[in-house]
N, C-alpha and C positions, 0 to 999 in steps of 0.2 A: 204480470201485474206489478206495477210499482209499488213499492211502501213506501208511507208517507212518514217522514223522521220527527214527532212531536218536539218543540222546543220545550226544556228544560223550564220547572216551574221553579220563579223567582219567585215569589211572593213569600215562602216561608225566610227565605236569605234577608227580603227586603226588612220584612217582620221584625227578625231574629234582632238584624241593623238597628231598629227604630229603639225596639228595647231595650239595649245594651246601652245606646246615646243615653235614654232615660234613666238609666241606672248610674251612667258618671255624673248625668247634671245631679240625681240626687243626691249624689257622692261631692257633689261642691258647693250644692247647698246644705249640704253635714257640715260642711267645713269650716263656714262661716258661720253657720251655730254652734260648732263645739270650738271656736273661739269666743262668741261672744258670749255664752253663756255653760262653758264646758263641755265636755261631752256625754258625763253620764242625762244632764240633764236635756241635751238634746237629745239624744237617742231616749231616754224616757218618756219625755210629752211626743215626741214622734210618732211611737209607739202603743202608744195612747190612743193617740187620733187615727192610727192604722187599724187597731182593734175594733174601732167603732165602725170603720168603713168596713170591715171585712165580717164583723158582725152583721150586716145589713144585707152583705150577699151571701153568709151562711144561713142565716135563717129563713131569707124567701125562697132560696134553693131549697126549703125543709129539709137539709143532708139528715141523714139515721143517725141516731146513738152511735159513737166512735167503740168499738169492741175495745175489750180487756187490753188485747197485745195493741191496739193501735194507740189506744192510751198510752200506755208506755212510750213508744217511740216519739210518741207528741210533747211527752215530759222531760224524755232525755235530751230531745232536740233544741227545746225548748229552753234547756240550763245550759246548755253550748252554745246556744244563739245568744244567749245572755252577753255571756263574757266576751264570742266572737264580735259583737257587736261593739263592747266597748272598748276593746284592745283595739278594732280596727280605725274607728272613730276617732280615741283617744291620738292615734297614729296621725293620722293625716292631717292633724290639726300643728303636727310637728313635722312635717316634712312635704316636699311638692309630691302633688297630687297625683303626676304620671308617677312617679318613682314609685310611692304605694301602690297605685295598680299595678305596676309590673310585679313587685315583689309578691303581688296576691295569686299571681298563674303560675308561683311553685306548689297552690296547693293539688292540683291532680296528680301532680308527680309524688308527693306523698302519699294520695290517698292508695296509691299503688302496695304498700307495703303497708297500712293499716288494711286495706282489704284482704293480705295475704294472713295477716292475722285474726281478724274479726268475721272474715267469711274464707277463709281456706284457698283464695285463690291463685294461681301459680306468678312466680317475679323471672321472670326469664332475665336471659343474661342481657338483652335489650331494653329491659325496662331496668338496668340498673346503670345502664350507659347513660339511657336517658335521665337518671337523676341527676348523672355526677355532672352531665350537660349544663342542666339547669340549675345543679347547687353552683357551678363555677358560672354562672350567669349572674346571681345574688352576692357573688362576692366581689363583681365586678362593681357593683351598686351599693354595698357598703364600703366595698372599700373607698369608693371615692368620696364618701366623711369621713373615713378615718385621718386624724390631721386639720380637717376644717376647724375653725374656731368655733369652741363651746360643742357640749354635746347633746343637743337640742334633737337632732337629727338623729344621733346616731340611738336615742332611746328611742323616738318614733319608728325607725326602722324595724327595734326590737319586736317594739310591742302591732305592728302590722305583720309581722312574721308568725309570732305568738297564733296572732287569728290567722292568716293563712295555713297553720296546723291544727286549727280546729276546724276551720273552714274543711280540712282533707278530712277528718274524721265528721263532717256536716255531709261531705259527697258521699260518704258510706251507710249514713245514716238516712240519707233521700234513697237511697235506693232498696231499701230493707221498708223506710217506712210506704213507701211509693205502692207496696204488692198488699197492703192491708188498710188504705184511704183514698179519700178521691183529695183533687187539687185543693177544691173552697172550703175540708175540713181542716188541709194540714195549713193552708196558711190563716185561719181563723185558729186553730189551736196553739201554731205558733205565735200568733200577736198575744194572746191569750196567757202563756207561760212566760214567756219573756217580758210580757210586762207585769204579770204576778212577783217573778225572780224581780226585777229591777224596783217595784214597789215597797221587796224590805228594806231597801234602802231609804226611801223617801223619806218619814220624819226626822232623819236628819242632815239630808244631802241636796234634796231637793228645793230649787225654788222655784214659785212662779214668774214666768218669762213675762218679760214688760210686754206690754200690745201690739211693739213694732214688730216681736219675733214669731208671732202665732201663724201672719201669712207664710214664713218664710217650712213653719215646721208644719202647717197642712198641705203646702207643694209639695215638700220632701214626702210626706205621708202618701199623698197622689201619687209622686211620681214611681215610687217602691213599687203600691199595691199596681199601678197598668204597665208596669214593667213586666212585673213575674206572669201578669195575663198575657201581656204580648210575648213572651217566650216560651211559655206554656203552649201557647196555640201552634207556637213555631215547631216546637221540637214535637208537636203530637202531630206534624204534615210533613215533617223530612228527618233521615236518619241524624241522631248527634252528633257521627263522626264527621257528617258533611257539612254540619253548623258549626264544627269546632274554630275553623277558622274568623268565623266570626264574632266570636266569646271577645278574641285578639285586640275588634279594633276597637276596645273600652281605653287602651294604650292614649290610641288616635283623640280619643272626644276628652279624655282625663288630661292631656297635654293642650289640648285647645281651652278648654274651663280652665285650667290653672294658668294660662299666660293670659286670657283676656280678663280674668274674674280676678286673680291674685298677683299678676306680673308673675309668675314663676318659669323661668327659660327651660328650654328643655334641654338636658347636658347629655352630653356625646357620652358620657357612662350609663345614664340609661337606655340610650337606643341599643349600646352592644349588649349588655347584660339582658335587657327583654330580649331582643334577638335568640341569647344563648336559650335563654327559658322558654322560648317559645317553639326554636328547635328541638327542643328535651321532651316540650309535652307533645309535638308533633312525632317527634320517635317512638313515645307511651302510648301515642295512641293507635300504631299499628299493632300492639298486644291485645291479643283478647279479653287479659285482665283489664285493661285500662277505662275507667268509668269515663261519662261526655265530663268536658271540661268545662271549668266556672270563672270567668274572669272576678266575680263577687265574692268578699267576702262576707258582706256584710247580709241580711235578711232583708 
């Protein structure tokens, strides 16, 4: 009898692809609103408009009452996503666009060592190769503004790093909240807290955005919430270690949106430094500790 050899199902790769693409376009249409109108205030009316869309498919889904412990994980998540959000935003509006996605794939390599803390898991002598891989990846990437005129850059850098380390303590936190909610509570919960956290700021920070920018911050809104659907679908049809490499090419679509949307060139220091970080969290991820990788760090 012969056996017939199935070919390999694409479709969760293709998926994974289309969602990632989605997540840098939203990531360049952040850009140009948290220039034109900063970034707390774009990521707040974003956020806004994301809570209403995500409220519309929490409550036809009638999801249960969220329990005690999952409340909590939806609140804690919820004030890290706050700040993750606006460290990352705040970033990109200071420096090109592939540069900050590269610098955001050091956070699995973190979340290695907050997980050896917050859940007891082991850091082999591999998973520490793999850091020092990838911290000497990010240095190759800031170092190439140290020296540039003015430091414009070099505090966006900072503060997209900032979130890349909350981002790793956000990978710890998906996966604790993930065994006590379904998908359309936690990102209804999350729109829900983060823009509760973001609205004490409002009567004094906040403005309403003139008419021209409403289209620009209900795409950004779209393109988030059928992002996280379309990877959600993806990673519940193929293992994450096998989708990892495609988190990657957020690099690819972040370098294409910033030369055609912004003129931003792409420099021979960020291909080698993502290079290094992308080998590091490729090393992390043949550990057992190592959680699936997130090129985002944004919500």
């Amino acid at each position: 009898m012969v056996s017939r050899v199935h070919p390999p199902n694409t479709a969760p790769f293709a998926v994974a692809t289309l969602g990632i693409a989605l997540f840098a376009a939203m990531d360049a249409v952040m850009k140009g609103l948290s220039l034109a109108i900063g970034a707390y205030n774009a990521v707040f009316w974003r956020m806004l408009i994301g809570l209403v869309l995500s409220s519309f498919l929490y409550f036809v889904a009638r999801a249960p009452r969220p329990s005690a412990e999952a409340m909590r994980f939806h609140i804690i998540r919820g004030l890290v996503g706050a700040v993750m959000a606006l460290t990352f935003f705040w970033g990109i509006a200071r420096m090109p666009l592939a540069e900050a996605v590269a610098l955001t794939f050091v956070a699995p390599l973190m979340s290695l060592y907050l997980a050896a803390v917050l859940l007891g898991e082991p850091v082999g002598r591999r998973a520490i190769l793999a850091s020092l891989i990838g911290f000497a990846g990010v240095l190759v990437i800031i170092g190439a503004r140290v020296g540039t005129p003015g430091d414009r850059d070099i505090w966006g850098a900072a503060s997209v790093l900032t979130s890349a380390t909350l981002y790793a303590y956000n990978i710890v936190l998906m996966r604790q909240q993930a065994l006590v909610a379904k998908p359309i509570e936690i990102a209804f919960y999350q729109y829900l807290v983060i823009g509760g956290v973001l609205g004490l700021g409002a009567p004094f920070i906040a403005i309403l955005p003139a008419s021209e920018h409403w289209p620009n911050l209900a795409f950004a809104a779209a393109l988030a919430l059928v992002s996280l659907m379309l990877l959600a679908w993806s990673y519940a049809r193929a293992e994450a270690h096998r989708l990892a490499a495609v988190e990657y090419t957020a690099l690819i679509w972040a370098a294409l949106f910033g030369l055609v949307i912004f003129g931003e060139e792409l420099a021979a220091s960020t291909l080698v430094g993502a290079t290094l970080i992308v080998a590091g969290c490729t090393l992390a991820a043949r550990t057992p500790a190592h959680p699936a990788p997130a090129a985002e760090a944004a919500p």
